[in-house]
C-alpha positions as CSV (number, residue, x, y, z in Angstrom):
1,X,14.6,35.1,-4.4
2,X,15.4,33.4,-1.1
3,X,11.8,33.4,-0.2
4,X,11.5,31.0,-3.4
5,X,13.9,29.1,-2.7
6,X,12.8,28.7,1.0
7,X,9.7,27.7,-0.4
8,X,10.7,25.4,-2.8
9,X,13.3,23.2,-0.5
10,X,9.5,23.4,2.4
11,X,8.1,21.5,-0.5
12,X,10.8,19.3,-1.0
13,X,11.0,18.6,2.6
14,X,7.7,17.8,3.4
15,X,7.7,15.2,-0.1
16,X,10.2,13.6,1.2
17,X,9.0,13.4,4.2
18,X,5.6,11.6,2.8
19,X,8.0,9.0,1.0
20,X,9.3,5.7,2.0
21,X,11.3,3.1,0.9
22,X,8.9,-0.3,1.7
23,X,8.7,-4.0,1.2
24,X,5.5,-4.9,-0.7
25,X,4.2,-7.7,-2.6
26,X,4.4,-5.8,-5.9
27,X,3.0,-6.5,-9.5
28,X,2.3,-4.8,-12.4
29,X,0.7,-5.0,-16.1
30,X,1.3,-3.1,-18.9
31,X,-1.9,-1.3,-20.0
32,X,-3.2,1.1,-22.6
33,X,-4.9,4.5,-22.4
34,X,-8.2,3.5,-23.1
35,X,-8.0,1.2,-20.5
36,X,-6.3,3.2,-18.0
37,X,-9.4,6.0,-18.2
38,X,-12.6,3.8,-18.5
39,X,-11.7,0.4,-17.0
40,X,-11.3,-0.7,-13.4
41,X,-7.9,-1.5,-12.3
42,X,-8.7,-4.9,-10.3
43,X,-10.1,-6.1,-13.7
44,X,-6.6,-6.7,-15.1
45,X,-5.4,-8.8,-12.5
46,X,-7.2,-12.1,-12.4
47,X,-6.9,-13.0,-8.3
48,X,-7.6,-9.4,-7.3
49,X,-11.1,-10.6,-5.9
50,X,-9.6,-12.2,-2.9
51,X,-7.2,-9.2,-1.8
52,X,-10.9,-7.3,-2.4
53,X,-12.8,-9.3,-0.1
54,X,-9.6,-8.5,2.6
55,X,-9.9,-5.0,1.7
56,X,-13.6,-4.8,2.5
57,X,-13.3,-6.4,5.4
58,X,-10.6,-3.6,7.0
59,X,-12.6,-1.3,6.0
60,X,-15.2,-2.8,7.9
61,X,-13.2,-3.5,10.9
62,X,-12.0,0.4,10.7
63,X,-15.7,1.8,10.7
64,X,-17.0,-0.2,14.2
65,X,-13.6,0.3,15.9
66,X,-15.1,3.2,17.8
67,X,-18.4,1.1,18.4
68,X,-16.1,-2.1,19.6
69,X,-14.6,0.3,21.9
70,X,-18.2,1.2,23.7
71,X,-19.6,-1.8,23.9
72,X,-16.0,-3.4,25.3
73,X,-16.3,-0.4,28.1
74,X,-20.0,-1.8,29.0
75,X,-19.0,-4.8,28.9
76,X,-16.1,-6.5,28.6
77,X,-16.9,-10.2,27.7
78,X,-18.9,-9.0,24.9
79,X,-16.7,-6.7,23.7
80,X,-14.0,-9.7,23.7
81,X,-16.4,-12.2,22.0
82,X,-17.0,-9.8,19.5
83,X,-12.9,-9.4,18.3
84,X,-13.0,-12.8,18.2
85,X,-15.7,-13.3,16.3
86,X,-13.5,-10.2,14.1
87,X,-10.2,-12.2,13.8
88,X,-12.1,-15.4,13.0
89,X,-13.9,-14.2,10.0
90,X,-9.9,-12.2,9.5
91,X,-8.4,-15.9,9.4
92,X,-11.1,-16.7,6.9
93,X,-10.3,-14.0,4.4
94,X,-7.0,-15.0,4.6
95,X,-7.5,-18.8,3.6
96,X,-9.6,-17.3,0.7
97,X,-6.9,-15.2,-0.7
98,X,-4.8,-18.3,-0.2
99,X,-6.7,-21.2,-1.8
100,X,-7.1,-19.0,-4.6
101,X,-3.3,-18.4,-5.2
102,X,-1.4,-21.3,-3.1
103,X,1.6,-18.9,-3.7
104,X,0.6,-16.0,-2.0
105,X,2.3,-16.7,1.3
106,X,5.7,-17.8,-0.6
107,X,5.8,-14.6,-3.1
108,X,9.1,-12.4,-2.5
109,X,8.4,-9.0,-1.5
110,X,10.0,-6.0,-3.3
111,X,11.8,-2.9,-2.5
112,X,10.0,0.3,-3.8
113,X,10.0,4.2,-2.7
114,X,6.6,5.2,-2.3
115,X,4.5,8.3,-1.2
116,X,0.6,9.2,-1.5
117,X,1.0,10.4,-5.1
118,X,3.2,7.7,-7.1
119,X,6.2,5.0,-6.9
120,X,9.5,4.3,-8.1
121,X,10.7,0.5,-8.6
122,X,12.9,-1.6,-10.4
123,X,11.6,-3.6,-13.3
124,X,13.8,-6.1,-16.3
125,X,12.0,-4.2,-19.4
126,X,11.8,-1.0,-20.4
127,X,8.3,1.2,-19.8
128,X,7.7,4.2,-22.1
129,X,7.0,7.3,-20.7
130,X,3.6,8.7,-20.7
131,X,2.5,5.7,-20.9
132,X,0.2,3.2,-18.6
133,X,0.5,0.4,-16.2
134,X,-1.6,-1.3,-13.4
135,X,0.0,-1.4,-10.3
136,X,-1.1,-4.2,-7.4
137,X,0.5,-2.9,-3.9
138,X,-0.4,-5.4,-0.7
139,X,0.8,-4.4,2.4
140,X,2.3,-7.1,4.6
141,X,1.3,-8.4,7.6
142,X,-2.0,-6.8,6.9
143,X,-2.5,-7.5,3.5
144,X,-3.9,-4.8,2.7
145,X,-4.0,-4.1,-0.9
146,X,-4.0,-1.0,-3.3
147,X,-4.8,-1.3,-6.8
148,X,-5.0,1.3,-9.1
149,X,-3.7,2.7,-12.3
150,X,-0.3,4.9,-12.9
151,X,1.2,6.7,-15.4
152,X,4.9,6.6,-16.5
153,X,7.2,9.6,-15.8
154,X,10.9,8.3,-16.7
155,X,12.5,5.3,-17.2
156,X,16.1,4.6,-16.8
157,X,18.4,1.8,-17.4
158,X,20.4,1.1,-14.9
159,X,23.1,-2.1,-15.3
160,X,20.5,-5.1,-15.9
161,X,17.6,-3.6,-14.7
162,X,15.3,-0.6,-15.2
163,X,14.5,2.1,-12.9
164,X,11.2,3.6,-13.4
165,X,8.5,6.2,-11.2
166,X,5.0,6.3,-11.5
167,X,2.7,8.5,-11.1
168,X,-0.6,7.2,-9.4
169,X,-3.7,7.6,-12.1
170,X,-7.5,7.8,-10.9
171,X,-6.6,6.7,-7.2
172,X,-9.7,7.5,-4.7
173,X,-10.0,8.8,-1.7
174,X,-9.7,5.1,0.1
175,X,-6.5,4.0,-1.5
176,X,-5.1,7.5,-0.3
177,X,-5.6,7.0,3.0
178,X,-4.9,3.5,2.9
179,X,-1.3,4.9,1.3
180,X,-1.3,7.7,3.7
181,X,-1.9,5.2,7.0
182,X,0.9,2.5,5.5
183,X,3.5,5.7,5.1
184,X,3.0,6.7,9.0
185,X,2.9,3.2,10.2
186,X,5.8,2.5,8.2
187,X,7.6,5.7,9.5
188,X,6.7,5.1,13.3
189,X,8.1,1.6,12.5
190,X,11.4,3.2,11.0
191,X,12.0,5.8,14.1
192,X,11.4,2.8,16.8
193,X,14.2,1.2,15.1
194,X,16.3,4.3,14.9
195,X,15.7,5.2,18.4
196,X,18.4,4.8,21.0
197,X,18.0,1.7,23.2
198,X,18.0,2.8,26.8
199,X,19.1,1.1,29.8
200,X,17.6,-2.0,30.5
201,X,15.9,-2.7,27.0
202,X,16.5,-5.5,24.9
């Protein structure tokens, strides 16, 4: 008996350890089953070609970070021109997303408790359980986005607003490390903060 129970609370422990409460720029859209199996998720939002574009982009800059690295160590200068030449065409994918929604840079951001598998946020309507929803998260400053599908596990009224978690539906192996590398980065963010400042720090 207190093996399970050791066992159980190590599972707990290491969940919550993968969870975080984060500011994103959140949206979602109701969906149906059918939808939710067959369909792509960027297809239900209409300016989801933009944050793609970004996407691409990172994941471009993430493959040729070890070559960037080789060729800056043989020679610097061309190693520098070449991260320009990176951030340039980064500045550019920016503007897209941008001119394509002028209120990207203005849109609030939202509270919600994330980890690798699901979410749980705070909505004004009520979503049933079991059913579906597109989710659109994009990571700030980076704008890195995640897009996917997610199922409904509860939903609970709370005052004027509705609590609900989601559980993540047909997510691939990108947008799990993309969750996975925003969690760490996000907890190496919160334990900076946390630290004690020494002597002599501002």
């Amino acid at each position: 008996m207190s093996k399970t129970t050791n066992k159980s609370s190590t599972s707990a422990d290491k969940r919550d350890f993968f969870r975080i409460s984060h500011d994103v720029l959140f949206d979602y859209k109701v969906t149906d089953t059918f939808c939710a199996e067959n369909d792509q998720p960027e297809d239900v939002f209409d300016d989801s070609a933009s944050l793609g574009l970004i996407n691409e982009l990172r994941r471009l800059d993430r493959d040729n970070v070890q070559t960037l690295r080789l060729l800056t160590e043989k020679n610097r200068l061309l190693g520098d021109y070449l991260q320009m030449l990176s951030n340039k065409i980064d500045l550019i994918g920016r503007h897209t997303l941008f001119a394509h929604d002028a209120e990207s840079n203005s849109k609030p951001t939202t509270r919600i408790n994330l980890s690798e598998d699901g979410l749980a946020f705070h909505c004004d309507r009520m979503l049933y359980k079991d059913s579906y929803i597109a989710v659109r998260l994009v990571f700030l400053p980076s704008y890195s986005p995640v897009i996917t599908f997610a199922k409904v596990l509860r939903c609970n009224q709370k005052e004027d607003k509705y609590q609900v978690a989601v559980k993540f539906f047909r997510l691939n192996d990108a947008q799990r490390q993309e969750l996975s590398r925003q969690i760490m980065k996000a907890q190496i963010h919160n334990r900076k903060k946390a630290r004690p400042k020494t002597q002599g720090e501002t």
